[in-house]
C-alpha positions in Angstrom: 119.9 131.1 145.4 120.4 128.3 143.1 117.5 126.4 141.1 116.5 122.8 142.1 116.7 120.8 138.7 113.6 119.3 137.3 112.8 115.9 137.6 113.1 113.8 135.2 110.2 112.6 133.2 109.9 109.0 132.8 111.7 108.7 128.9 109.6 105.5 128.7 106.7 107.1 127.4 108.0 109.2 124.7 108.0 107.0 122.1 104.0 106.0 123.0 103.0 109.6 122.5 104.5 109.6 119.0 102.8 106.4 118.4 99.9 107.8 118.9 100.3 110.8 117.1 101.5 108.7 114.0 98.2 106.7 114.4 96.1 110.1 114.0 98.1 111.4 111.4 98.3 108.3 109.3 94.0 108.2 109.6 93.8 111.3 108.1 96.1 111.5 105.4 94.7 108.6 104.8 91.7 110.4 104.8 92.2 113.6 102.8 93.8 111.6 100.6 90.9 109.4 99.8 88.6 112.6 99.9 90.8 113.9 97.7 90.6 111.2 94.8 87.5 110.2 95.4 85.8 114.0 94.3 88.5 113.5 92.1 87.6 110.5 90.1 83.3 110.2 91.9 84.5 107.3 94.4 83.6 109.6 97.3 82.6 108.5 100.2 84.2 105.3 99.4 87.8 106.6 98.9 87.2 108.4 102.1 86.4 105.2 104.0 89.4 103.2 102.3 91.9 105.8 102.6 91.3 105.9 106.6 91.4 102.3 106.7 95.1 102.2 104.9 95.7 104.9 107.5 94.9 103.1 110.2 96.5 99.8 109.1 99.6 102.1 108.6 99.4 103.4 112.1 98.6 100.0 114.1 101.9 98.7 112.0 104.0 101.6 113.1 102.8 101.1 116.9 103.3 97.1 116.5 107.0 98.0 115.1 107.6 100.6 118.0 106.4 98.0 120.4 108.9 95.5 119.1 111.9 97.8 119.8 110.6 98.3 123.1 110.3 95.0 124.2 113.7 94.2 122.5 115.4 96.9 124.6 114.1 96.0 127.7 115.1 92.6 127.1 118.6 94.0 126.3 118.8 96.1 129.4 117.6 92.9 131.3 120.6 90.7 129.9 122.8 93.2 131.0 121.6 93.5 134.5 121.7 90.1 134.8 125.2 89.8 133.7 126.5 92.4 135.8 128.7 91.2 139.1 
């Protein structure tokens, strides 16, 4: 008897999840790093504190950029609709 294939997940949502996940990770390297000079050179928990901030700059800019490319592609596939006969 043969297998019904899956359905297809909606590939929209992909590239949020990774978003995401670059958000978190940015926030703590950005963290560990800090910690990391900080005991290194006495700044801590200041280092700590800016090192999660540059992460989470770094992470809202990736998510921004992401969200660019989305909205350019729809606008693509749009176009194209449109144009079609």
């Amino acid at each position: 008897m043969p297998r019904e294939p899956a359905p297809k997940s909606d590939s929209k949502s992909g590239p949020m999840y990774v978003s995401g996940f670059e958000m978190a990770v940015g926030v703590a390297v950005g963290y560990f790093g800090g910690r990391w000079i900080g005991q290194r050179f006495g700044w801590e928990p200041w280092a700590s504190l800016v090192g999660a901030m540059i992460g989470l700059i770094a992470g809202a800019y990736l998510l921004i950029k992401e969200m660019n490319r989305a909205d350019a592609r729809e606008r693509r596939q749009r176009d194209q609709d449109r144009n079609q006969p």
